[in-house]
C-alpha positions as CSV (number, residue, x, y, z in Angstrom):
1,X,-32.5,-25.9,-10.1
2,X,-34.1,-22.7,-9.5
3,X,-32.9,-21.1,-12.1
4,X,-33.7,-23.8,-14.3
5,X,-37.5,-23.5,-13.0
6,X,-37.0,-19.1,-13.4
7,X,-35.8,-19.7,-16.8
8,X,-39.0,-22.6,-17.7
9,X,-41.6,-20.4,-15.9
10,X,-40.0,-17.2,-18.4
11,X,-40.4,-18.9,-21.1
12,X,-44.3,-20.3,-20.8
13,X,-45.0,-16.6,-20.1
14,X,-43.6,-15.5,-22.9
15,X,-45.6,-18.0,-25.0
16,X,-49.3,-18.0,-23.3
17,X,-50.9,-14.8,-23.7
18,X,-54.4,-14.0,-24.5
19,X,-55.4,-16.2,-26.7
20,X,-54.1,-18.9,-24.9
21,X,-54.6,-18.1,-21.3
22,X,-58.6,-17.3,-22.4
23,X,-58.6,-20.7,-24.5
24,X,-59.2,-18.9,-27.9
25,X,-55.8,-20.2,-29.6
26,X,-56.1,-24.0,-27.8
27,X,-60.5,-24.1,-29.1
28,X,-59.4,-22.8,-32.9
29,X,-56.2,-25.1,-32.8
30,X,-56.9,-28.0,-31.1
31,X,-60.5,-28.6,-30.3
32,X,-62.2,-27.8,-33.3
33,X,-60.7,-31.2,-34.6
34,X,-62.3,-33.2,-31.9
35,X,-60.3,-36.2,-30.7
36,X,-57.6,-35.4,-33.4
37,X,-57.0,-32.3,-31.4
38,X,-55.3,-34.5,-28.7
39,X,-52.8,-36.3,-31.2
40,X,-52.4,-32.6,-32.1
41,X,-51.3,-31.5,-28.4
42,X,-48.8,-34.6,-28.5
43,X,-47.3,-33.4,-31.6
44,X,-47.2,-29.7,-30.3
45,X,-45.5,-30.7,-27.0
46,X,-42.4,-32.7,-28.8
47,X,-41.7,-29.7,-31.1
48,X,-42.2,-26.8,-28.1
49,X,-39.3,-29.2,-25.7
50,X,-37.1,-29.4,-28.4
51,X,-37.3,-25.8,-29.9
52,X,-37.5,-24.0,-26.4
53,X,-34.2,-26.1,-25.6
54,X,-32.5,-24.7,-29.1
55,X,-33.8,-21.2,-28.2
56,X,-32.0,-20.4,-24.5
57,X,-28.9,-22.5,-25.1
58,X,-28.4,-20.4,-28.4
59,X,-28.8,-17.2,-26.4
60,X,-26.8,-18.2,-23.5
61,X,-24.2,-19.5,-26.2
62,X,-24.0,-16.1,-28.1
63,X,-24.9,-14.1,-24.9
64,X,-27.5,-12.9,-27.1
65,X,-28.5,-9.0,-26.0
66,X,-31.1,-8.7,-29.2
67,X,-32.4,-11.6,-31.8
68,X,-30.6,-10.2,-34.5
69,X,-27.2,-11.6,-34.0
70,X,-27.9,-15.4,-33.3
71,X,-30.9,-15.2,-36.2
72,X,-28.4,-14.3,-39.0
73,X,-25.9,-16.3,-37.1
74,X,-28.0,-20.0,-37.7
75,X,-30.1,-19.1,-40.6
76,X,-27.2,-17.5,-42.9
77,X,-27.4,-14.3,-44.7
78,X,-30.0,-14.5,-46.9
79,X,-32.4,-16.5,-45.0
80,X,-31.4,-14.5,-41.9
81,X,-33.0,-11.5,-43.6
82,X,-36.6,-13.2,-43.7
83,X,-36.2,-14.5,-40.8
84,X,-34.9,-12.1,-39.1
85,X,-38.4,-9.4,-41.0
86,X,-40.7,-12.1,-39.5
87,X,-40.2,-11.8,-36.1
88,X,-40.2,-8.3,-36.2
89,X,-43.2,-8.7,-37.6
90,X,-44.8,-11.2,-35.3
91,X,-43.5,-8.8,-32.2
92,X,-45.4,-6.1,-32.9
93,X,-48.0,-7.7,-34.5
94,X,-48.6,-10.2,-30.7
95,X,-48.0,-7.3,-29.0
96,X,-51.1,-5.7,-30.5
97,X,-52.9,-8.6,-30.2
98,X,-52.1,-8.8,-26.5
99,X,-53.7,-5.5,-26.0
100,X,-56.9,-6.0,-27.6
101,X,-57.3,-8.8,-25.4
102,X,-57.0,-6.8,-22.3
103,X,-59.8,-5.0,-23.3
104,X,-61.9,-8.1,-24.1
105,X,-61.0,-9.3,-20.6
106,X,-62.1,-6.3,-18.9
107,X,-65.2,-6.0,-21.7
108,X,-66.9,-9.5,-20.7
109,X,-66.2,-10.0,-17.2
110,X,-66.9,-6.4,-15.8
111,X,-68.7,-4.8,-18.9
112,X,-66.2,-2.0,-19.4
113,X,-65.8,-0.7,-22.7
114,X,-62.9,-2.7,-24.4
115,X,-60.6,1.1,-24.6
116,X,-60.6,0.9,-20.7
117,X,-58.9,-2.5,-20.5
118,X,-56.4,-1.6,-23.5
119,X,-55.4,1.6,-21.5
120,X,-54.4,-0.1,-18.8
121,X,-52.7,-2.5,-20.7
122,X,-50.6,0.0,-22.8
123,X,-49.6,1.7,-19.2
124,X,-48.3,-1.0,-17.7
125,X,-46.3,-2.3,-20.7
126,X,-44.4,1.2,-21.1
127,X,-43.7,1.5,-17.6
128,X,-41.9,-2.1,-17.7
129,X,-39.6,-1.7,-20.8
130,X,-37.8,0.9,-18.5
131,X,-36.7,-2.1,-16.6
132,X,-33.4,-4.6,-16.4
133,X,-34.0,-7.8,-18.8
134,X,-33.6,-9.8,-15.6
135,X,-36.3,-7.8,-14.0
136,X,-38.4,-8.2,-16.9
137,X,-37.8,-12.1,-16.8
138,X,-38.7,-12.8,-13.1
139,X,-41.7,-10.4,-13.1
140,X,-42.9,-12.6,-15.9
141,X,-42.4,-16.0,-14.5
142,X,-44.0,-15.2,-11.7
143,X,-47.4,-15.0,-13.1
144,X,-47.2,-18.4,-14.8
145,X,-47.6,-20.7,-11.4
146,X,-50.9,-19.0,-10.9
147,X,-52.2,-19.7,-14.2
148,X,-51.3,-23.4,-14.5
149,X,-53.1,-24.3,-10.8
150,X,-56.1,-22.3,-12.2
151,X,-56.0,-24.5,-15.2
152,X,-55.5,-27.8,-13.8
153,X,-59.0,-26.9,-11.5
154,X,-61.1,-26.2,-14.6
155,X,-59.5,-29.4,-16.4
156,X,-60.6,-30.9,-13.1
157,X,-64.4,-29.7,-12.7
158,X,-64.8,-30.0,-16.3
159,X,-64.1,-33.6,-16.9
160,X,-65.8,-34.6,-13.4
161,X,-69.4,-32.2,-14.3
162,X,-69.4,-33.2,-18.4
163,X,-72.8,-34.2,-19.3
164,X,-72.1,-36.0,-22.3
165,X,-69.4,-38.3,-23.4
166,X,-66.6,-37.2,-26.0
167,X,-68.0,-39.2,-29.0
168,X,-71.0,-37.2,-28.4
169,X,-69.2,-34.1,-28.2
170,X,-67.4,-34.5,-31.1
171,X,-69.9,-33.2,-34.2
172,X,-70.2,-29.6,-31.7
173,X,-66.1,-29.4,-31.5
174,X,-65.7,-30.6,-35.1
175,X,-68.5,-27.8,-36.0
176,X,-66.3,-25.0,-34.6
177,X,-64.5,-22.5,-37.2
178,X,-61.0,-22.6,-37.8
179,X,-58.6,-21.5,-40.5
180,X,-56.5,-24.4,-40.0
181,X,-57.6,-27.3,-43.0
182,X,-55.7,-30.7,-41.0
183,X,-54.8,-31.3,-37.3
184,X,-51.3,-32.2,-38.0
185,X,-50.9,-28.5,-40.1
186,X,-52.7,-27.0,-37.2
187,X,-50.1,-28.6,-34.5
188,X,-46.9,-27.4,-36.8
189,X,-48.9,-24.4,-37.3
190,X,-49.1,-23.7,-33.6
191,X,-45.7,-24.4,-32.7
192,X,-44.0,-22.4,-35.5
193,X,-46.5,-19.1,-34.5
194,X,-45.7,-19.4,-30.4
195,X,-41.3,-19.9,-31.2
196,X,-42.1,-16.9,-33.8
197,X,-44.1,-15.3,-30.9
198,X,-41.2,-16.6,-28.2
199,X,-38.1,-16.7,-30.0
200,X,-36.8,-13.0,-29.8
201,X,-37.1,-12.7,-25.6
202,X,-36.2,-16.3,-25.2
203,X,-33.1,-15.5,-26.7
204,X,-32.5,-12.1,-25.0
205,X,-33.4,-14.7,-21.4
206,X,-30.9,-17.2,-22.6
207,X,-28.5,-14.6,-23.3
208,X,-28.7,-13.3,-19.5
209,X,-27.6,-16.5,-18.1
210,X,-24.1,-17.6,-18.2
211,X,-24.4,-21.0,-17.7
212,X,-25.2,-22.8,-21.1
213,X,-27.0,-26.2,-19.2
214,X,-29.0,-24.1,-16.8
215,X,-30.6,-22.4,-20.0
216,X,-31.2,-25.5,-22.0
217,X,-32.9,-27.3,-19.4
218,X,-35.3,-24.2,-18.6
219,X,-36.0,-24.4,-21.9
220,X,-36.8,-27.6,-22.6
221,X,-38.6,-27.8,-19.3
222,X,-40.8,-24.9,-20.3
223,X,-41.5,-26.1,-23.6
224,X,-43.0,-29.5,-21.9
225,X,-45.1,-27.5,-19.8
226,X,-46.7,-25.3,-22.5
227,X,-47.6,-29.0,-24.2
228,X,-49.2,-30.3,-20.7
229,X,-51.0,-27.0,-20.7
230,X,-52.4,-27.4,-24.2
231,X,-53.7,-30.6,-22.9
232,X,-55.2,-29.5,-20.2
233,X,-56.6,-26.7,-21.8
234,X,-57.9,-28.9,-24.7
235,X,-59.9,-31.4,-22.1
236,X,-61.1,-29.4,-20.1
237,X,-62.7,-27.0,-23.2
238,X,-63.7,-30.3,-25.2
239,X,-65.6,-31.1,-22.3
240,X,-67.5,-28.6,-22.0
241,X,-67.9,-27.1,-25.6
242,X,-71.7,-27.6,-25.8
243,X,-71.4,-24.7,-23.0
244,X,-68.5,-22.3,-24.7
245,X,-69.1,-22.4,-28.3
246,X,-69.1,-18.5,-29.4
247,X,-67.6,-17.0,-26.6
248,X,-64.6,-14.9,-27.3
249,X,-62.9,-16.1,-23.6
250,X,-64.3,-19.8,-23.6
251,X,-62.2,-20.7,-20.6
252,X,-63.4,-17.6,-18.6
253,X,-67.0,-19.2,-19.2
254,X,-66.1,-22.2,-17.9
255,X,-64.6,-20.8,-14.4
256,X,-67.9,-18.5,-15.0
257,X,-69.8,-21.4,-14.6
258,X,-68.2,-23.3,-11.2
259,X,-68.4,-19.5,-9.6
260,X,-68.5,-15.9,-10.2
261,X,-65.9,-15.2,-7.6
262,X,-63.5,-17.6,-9.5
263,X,-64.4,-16.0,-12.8
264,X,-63.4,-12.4,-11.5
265,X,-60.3,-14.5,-9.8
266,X,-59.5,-15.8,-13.3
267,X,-59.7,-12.5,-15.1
268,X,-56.5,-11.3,-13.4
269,X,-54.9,-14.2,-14.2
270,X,-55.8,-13.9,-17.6
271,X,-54.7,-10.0,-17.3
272,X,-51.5,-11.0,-15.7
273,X,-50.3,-13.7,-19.0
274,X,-51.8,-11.0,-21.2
275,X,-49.7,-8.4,-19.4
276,X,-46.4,-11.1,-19.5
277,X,-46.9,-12.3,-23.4
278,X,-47.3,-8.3,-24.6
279,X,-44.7,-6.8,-22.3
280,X,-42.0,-9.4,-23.8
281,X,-42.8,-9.0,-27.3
282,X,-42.8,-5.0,-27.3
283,X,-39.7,-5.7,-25.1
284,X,-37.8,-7.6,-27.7
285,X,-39.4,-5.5,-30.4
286,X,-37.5,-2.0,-29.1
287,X,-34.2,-4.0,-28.2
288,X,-34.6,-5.4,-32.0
289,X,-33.6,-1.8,-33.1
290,X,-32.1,0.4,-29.8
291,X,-30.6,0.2,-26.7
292,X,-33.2,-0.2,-23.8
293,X,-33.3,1.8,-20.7
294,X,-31.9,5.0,-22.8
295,X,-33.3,8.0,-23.7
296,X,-33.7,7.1,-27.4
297,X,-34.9,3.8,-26.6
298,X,-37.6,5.1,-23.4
299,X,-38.9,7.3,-26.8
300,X,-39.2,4.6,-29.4
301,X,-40.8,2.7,-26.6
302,X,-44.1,4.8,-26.2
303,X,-44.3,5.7,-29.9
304,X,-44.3,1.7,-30.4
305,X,-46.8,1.4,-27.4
306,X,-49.1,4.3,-28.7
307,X,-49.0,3.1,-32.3
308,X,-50.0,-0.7,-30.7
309,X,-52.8,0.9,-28.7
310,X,-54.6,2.3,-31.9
311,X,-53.9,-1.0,-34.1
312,X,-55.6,-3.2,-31.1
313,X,-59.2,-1.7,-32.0
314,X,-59.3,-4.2,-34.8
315,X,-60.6,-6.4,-32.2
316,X,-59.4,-9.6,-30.6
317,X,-61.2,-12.7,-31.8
318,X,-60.5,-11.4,-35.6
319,X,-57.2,-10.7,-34.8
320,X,-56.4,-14.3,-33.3
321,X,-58.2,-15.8,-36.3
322,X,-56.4,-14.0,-39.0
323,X,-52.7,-13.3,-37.6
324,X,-51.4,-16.1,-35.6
325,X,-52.4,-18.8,-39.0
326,X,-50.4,-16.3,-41.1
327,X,-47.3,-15.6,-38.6
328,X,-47.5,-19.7,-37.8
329,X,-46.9,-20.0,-42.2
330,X,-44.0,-17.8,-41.6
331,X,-42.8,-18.8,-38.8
332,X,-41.7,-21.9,-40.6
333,X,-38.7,-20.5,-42.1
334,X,-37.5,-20.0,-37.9
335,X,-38.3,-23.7,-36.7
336,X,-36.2,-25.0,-40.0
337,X,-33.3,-22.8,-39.2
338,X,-33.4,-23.9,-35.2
339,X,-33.9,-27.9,-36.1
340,X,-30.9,-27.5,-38.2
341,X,-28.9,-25.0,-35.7
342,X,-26.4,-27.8,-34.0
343,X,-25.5,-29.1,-37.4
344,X,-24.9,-25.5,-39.2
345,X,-22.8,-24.4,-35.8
346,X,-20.5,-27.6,-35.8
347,X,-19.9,-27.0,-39.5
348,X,-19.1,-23.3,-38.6
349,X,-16.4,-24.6,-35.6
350,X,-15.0,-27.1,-37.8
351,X,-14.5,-24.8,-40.5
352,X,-13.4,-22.0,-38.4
353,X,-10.5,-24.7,-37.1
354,X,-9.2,-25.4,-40.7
């Protein structure tokens, strides 16, 4: 059962990063459509149990070391190939991401300029790609308890101190920008950008555990619990959106609000799934193309870090607007070829038998 929970705690760290953990993704995704936005967090949490399930037991299957293998594997050749070019893409790309928004964190809470926090950032994610893949695992489950108790408190004082009632809310949360045109594209949207954002290092996590049911349940479990915490997330900012609307880190506002000393609380937290979403993806992004924990791959490892760092100063909220629609459009190619892995691996066995 432990490992189960490791394995489920893994895998919402790999998926909430900065833009979820600070409520960017979840206010641009979900509440911007008002009470749609919760028959949007339904849809979202179906699709994250199932695909997180496909995703470990594949790796555990294939004792997946890298994405590549188990990619080409259920998507074929020639579909492996875009498949394979997106997630490459959407690595690096989330990695960067992640980055800029460890400076935003550090920009609005303490007023340091947004370099200071990226720095940081950049440091601590080369110093843990010199470590074990089950290192790398536990140290990023670990954070994810802290952020889902901090979570359910602002769901909490949210709901219990809103001033007006949801119909009422609804115009200011339906007024809110996003790139997404219907809540039902914006819920397949969301999915198919997070298991492009997850899919490499939740294979790689599968891959390290030997026992196939162990990994399938921890994903499955995880997935569920990133669809609660879009939920929660969701209430607690539709809320209170009269009070975040044009803040980059609306949930940060929120705790900002209850107290100062749980704001600054909250920003580690935040800094923590930041640091857990960027580390994975820059992780599975050098063990795409090298062998970690090698001289060759230690190299390719800061020149990937240093070229991330100077990318990041395109700044977070334009980055979360633009990217994650696009690598959620791609994406798709990934969740057809996972919803259709158990049939295209029974055909391969039975064919193999013949």
């Amino acid at each position: 059962m432990w490992k189960i929970l490791q394995i489920a705690s893994a895998f919402v760290g790999i998926i909430v990063g900065a833009g979820f953990a600070s409520g960017q993704e979840v206010l641009q995704y979900f509440t911007s459509f008002g009470h749609l936005g919760t028959a949007a967090a339904i849809v979202a949490t179906a699709l994250f149990a199932y695909l997180g399930m496909m995703l470990t037991m594949l790796g555990s299957r294939t004792r997946a070391i890298s994405h590549k293998t188990v990619i080409y594997q259920i998507s074929g050749r020639y579909l492996g190939v875009v498949v394979d070019y997106v997630i490459i893409f959407t690595l690096f790309g989330v990695g960067v991401v992640m980055i800029a928004g460890a400076g935003s964190i550090l920009d609005q809470q303490f007023g340091f300029p947004p370099y200071v926090g990226s720095i940081i950032m950049t440091l601590l994610m080369g110093m843990t790609l010199m470590l074990k893949v089950d290192k790398v695992v536990g140290l990023i489950g670990s954070i994810t308890p802290f952020l889902i108790l901090a979570l359910v408190l602002i769901c909490g004082y949210s709901l219990l101190t809103m001033e007006r009632t949801f119909a009422e809310l609804a115009p200011i949360a339906e007024g809110v920008k996003s790139t997404l045109p219907h809540w039902f594209v914006s819920a397949v949207n969301y999915v198919s950008f997070n298991i492009a954002v997850g899919a490499a290092m939740s294979l790689v996590m599968g891959g390290a555990q030997i026992n196939e049911k162990v990994a399938k349940w921890g994903g499955l479990l995880g997935g569920v619990a990133i669809g609660v915490l879009i939920m929660i997330s969701h209430l607690a900012m539709f809320s209170q959106i009269d009070n975040i609307v044009g803040y980059p880190l609306p949930l940060l506002k929120i705790i900002d609000g209850i107290s100062p000393i749980l704001a600054t609380a909250m920003s580690f937290v935040l800094f923590g799934m930041i640091f857990s979403t960027g580390a994975s993806m820059f992780y599975a992004f050098v063990a795409r193309f090298v062998t970690m924990r090698t001289p060759t791959g230690n190299r390719f490892s800061i020149a990937t870090l240093v070229i991330g760092f100077i990318a990041s100063f395109a700044g977070f909220t334009k980055l979360v607007a633009f990217f994650y629609p696009l690598i959620g459009y791609l994406g798709l190619f990934l969740v057809f070829a996972l919803i259709f892995a158990p049939f295209k691996l029974k055909r391969d066995a039975r064919l193999a038998k013949e």
